[in-house]
KEMI-794344 format. One line per 2 residues: their letters; for each residue x, y negated, z of N, C-alpha, C. Coordinates in Angstrom, 1 decimal, padded with zeros to 4 digits, m for minus. Example, Ala and Ser with C-alpha at 12.3 -4.5 7.8 and 13.67 -1.06 7.14 Angstrom:
2
as) 013.2/005.7/007.8/012.3/004.5/007.8/013.2/003.3/007.8 ~ 012.8/002.2/007.1/013.7/001.1/007.1/012.9/000.0/007.9
***
This chain:
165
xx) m151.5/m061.2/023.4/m151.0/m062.0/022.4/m149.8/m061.3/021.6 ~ m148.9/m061.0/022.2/m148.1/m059.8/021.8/m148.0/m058.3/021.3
xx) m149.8/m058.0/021.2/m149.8/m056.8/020.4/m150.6/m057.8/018.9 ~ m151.5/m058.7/019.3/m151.8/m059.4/017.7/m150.4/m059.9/017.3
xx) m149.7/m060.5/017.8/m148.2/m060.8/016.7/m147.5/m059.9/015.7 ~ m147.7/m058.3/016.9/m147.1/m057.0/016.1/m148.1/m056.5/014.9
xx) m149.2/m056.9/015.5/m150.1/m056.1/014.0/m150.1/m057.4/012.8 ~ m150.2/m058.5/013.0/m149.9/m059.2/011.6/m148.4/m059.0/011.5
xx) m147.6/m059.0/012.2/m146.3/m058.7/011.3/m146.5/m057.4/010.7 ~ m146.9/m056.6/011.0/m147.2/m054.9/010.4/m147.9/m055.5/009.1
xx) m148.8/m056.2/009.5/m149.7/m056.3/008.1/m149.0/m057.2/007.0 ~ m148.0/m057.9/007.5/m147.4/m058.6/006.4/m145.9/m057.6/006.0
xx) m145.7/m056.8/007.0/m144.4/m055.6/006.2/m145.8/m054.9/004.5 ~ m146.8/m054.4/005.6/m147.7/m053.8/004.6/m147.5/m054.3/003.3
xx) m148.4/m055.6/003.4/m148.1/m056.1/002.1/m147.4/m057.0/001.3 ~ m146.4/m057.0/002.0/m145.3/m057.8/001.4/m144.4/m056.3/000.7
xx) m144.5/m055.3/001.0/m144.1/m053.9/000.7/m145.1/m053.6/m000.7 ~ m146.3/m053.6/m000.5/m147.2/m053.2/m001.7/m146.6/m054.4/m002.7
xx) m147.0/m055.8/m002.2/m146.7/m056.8/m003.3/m145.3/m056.6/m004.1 ~ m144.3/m056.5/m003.4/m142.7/m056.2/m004.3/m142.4/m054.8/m004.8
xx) m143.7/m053.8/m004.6/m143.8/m052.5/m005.2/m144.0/m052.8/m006.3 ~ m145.7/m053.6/m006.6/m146.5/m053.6/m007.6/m145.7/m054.6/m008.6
xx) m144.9/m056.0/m008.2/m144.4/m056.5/m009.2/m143.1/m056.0/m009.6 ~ m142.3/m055.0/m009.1/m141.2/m054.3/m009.9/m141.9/m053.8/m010.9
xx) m142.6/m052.9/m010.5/m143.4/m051.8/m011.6/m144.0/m052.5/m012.8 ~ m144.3/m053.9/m012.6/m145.2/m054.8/m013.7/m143.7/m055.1/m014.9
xx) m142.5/m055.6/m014.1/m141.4/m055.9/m014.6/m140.9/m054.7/m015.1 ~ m140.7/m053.6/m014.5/m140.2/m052.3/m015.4/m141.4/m052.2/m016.7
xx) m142.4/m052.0/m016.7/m143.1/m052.2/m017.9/m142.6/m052.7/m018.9 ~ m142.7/m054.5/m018.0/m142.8/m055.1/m019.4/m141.5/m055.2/m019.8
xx) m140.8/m054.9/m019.2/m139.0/m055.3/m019.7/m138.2/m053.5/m020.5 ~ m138.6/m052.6/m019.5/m137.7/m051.2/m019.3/m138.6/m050.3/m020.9
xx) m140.2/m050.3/m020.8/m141.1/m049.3/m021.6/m140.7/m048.9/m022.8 ~ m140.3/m048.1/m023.2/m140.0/m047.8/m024.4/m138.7/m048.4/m024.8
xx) m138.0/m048.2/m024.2/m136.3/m048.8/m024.3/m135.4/m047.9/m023.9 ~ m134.2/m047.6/m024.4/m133.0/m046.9/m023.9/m132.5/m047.1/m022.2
xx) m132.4/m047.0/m021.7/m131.5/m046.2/m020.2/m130.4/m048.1/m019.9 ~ m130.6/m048.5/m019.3/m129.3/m049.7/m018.4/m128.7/m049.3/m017.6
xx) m127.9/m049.3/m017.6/m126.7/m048.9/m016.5/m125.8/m049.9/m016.1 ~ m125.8/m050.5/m014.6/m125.2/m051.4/m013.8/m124.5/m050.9/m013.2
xx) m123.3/m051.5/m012.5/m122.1/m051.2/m011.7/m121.6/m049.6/m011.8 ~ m120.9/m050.2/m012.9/m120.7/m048.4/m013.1/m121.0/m047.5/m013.4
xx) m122.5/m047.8/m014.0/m123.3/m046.5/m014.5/m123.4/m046.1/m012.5 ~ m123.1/m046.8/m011.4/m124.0/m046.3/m010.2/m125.5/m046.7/m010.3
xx) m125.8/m047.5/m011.0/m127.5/m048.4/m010.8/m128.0/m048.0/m012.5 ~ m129.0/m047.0/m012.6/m129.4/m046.5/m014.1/m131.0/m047.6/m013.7
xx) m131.4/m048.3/m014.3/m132.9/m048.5/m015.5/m133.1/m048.3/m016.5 ~ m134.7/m046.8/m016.0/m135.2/m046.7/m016.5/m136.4/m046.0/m016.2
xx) m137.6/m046.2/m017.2/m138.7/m046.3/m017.4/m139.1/m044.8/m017.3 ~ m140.4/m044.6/m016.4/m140.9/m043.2/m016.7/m142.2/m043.5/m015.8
xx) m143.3/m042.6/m016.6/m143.9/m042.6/m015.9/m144.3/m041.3/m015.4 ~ m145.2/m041.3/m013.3/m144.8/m039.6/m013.2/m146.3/m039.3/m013.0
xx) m146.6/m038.2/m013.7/m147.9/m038.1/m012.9/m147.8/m036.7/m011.7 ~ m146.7/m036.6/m011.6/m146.4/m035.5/m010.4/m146.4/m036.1/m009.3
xx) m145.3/m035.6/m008.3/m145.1/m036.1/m006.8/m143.7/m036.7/m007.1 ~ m142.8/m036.3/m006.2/m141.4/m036.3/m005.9/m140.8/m036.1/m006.9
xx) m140.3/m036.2/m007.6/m138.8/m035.6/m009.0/m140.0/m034.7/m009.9 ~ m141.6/m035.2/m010.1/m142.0/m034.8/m010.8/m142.8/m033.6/m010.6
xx) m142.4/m033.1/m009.4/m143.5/m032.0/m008.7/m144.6/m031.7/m009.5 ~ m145.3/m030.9/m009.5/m146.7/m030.8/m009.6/m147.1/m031.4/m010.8
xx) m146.5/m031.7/m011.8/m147.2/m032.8/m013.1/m147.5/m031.7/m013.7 ~ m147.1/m030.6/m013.5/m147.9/m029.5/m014.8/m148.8/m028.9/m014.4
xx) m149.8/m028.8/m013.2/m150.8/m029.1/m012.7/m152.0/m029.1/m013.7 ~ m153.0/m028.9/m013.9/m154.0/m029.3/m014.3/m154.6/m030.5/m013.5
xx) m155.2/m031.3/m014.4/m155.8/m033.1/m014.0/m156.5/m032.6/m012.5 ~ m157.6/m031.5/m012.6/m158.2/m032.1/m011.6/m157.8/m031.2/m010.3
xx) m156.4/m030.6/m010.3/m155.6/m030.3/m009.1/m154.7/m031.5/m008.9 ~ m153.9/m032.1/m009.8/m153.4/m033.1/m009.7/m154.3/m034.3/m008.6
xx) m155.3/m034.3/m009.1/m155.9/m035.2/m008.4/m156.4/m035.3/m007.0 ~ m156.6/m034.0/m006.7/m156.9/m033.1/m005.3/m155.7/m033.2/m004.9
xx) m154.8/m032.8/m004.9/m153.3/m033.2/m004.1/m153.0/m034.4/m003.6 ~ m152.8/m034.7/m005.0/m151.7/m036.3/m005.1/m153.3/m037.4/m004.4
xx) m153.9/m037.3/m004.9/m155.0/m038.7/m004.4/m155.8/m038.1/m003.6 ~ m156.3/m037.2/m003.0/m157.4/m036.6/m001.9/m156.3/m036.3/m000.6
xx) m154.9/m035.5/m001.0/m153.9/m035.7/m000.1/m153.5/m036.8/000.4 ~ m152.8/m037.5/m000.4/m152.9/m038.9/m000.2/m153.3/m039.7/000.4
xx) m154.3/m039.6/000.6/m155.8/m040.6/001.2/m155.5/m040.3/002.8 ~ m155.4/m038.4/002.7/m155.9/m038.2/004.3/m154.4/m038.4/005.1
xx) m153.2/m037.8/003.6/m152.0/m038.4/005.0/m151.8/m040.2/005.2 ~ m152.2/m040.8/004.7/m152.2/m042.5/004.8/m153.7/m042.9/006.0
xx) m154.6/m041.6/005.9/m156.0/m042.1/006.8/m155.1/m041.7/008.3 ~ m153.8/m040.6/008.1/m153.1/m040.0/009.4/m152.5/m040.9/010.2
xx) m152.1/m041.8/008.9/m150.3/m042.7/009.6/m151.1/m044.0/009.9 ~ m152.0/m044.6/009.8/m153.5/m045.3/010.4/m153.8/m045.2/012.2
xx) m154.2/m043.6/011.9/m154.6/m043.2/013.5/m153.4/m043.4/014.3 ~ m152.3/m042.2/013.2/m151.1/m042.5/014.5/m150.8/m043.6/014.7
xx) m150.8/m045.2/013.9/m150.2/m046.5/014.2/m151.1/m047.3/015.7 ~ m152.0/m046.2/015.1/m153.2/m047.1/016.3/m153.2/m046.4/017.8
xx) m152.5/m045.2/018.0/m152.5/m044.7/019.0/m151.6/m045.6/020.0 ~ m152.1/m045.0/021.2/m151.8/m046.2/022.4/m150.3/m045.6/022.8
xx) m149.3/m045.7/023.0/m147.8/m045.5/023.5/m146.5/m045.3/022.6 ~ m147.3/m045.5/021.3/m146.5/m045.9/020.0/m145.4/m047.3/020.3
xx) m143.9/m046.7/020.1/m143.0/m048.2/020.0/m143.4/m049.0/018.8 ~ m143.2/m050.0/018.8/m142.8/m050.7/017.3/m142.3/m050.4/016.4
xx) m141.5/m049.6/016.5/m140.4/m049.3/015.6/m141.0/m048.3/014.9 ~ m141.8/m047.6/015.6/m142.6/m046.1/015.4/m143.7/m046.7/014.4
xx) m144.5/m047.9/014.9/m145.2/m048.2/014.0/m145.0/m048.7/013.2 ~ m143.8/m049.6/012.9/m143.1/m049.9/011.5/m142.5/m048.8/010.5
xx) m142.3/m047.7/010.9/m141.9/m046.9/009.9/m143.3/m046.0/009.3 ~ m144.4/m046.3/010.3/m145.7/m045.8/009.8/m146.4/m047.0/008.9
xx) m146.2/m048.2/009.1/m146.9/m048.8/008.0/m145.6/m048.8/006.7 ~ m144.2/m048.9/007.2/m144.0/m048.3/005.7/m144.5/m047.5/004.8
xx) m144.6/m046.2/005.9/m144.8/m045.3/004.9/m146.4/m044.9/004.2 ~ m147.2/m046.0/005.3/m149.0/m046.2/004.6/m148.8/m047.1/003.0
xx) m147.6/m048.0/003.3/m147.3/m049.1/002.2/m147.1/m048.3/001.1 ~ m146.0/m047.9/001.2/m145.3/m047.1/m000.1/m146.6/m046.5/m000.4
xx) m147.1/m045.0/000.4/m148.1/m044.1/000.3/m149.4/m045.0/m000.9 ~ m149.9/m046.1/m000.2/m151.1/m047.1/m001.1/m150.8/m047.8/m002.1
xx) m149.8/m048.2/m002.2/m149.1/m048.8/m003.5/m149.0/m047.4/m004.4 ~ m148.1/m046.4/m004.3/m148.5/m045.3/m005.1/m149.9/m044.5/m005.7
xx) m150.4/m044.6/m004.7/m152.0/m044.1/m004.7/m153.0/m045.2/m005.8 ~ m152.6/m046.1/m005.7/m152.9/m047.1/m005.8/m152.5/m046.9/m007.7
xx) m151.5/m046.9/m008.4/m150.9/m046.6/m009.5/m152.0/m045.0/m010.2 ~ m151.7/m044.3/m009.1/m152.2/m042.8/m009.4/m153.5/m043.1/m009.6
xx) m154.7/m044.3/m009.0/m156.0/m043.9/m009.5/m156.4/m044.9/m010.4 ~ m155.7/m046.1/m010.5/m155.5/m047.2/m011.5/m155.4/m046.3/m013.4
xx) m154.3/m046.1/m012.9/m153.3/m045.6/m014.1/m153.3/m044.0/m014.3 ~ m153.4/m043.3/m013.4/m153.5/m041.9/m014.1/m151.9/m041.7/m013.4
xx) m150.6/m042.4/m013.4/m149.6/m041.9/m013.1/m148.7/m043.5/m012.3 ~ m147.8/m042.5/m011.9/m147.0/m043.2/m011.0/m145.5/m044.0/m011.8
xx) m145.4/m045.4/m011.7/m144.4/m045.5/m012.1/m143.3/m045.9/m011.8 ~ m141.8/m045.4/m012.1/m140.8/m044.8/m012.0/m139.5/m046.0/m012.7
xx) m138.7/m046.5/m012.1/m137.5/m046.6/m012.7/m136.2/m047.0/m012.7 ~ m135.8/m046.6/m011.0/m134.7/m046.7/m010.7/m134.1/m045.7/m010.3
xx) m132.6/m045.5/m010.6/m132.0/m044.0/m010.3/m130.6/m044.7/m010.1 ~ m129.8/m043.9/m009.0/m128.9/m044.6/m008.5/m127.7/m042.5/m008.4
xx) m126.3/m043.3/m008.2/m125.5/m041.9/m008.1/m124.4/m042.2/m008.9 ~ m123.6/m041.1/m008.7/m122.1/m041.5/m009.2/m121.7/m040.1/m010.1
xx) m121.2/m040.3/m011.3/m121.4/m039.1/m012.4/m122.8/m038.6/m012.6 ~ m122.7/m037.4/m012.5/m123.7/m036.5/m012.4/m124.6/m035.9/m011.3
xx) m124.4/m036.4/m010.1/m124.6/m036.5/m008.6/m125.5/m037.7/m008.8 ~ m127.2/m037.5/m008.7/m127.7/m038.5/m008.8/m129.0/m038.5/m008.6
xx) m130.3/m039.7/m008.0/m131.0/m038.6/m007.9/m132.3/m038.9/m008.7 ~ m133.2/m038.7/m008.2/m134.5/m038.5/m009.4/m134.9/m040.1/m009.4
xx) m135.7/m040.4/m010.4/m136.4/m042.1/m010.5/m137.2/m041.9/m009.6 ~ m137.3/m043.2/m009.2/m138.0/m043.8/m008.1/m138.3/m045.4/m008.2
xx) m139.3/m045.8/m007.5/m139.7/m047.1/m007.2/m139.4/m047.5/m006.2 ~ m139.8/m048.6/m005.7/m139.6/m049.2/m004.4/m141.0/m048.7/m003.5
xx) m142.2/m048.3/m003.7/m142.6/m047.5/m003.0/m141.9/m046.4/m002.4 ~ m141.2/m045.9/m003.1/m140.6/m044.4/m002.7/m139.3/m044.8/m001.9
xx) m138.9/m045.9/m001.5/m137.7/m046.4/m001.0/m138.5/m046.5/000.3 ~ m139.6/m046.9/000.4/m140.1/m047.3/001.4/m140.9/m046.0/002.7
xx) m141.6/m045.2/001.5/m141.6/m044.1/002.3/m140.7/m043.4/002.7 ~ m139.5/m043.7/002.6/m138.5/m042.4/002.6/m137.9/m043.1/003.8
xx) m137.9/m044.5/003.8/m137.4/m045.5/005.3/m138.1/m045.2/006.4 ~ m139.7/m045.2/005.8/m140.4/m045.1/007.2/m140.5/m043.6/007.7
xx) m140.9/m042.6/007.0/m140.1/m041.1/007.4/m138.8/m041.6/008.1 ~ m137.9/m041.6/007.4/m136.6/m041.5/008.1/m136.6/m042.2/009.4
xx) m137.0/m043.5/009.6/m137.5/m044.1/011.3/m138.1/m044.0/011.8 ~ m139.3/m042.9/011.4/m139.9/m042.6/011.9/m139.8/m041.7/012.9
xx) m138.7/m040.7/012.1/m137.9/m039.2/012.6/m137.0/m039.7/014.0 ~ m136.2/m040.5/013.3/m135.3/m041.3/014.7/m136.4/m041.6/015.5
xx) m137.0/m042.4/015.8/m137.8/m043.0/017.1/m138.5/m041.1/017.7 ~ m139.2/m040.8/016.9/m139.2/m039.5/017.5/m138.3/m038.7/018.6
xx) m137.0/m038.6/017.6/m136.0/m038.2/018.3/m135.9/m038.7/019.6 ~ m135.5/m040.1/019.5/m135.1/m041.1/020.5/m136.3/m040.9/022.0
xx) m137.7/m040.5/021.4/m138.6/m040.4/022.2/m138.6/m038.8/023.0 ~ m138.0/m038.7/022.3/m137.9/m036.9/022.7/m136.8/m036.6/023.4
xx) m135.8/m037.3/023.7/m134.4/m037.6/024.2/m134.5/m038.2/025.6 ~ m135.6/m039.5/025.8/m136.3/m039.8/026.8/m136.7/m039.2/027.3
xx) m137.8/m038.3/027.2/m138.6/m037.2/027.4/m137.6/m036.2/029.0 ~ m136.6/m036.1/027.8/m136.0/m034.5/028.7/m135.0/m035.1/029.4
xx) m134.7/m036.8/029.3/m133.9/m037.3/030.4/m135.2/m037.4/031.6 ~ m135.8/m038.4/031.8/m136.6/m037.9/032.3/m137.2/m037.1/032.8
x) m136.8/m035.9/032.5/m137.7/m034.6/032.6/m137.8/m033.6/033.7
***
């Protein structure tokens, strides 16, 4: 009973993660698209609109289409088909597997834009002066969560390991 409770809560991080991806991105459209730059608290919270057809801060967008598409969506696929297996493996904590459906979430929600749309869309940027960092979505908030707790529980398991050891 206790591992079905963990996989629908997984499946509702899932897509309760894709769903608040996909409707920012509908709202940056229809509100941000072709409009000058907003700037909240300070000029710390910038909106604005971009769309990427690269990776990360734009990676790879000068790429020809059909490398672009071998990377970003054939890559794509197999590291989200990866964070799948590893969720499913047997001695995975929870916490291990919540930062792996994060990062399937983000991962599919982007993927998802990239074969929809041709590009990924972009439009929040956060920082103080000129210290600041590249646009991003709530996808990319998400992968960068479940990486990052991902890394910890690792740690943490690896820490066990050599106490135990």
């Amino acid at each position: 009973m206790r591992q079905q409770t963990t996989r629908l809560a997984l499946l509702a991080v899932v897509l309760s993660t894709i769903g608040c991806d996909q409707a920012s991105k509908y709202v940056a459209a229809a509100h941000l698209m072709n409009l000058p730059r907003r700037s909240f608290l300070g000029d710390w919270l910038r909106l604005e609109y971009a769309e990427n057809t690269g990776a990360f801060l734009g990676l790879g967008a000068d790429l020809p289409t059909w490398a672009r598409t071998m990377v970003f969506s054939v890559g794509t696929g197999l590291i989200l088909l990866a964070c799948v297996v590893a969720g499913l493996r047997r001695g995975r904590s929870e916490a291990s597997r919540l930062a792996l459906a994060l990062v399937f979430a983000g991962g599919i929600s982007n993927l998802f834009d990239r074969l929809a749309h041709g590009a990924v869309v972009d439009f929040l940027n956060i920082g103080v002066g000129s210290l600041r960092t590249g646009i991003f979505n709530v996808a990319d908030m998400a992968i960068l969560l479940g990486v990052g707790l991902f890394l910890y529980c690792d740690g943490q398991s690896a820490d066990r390991r050599r106490a135990a050891g």
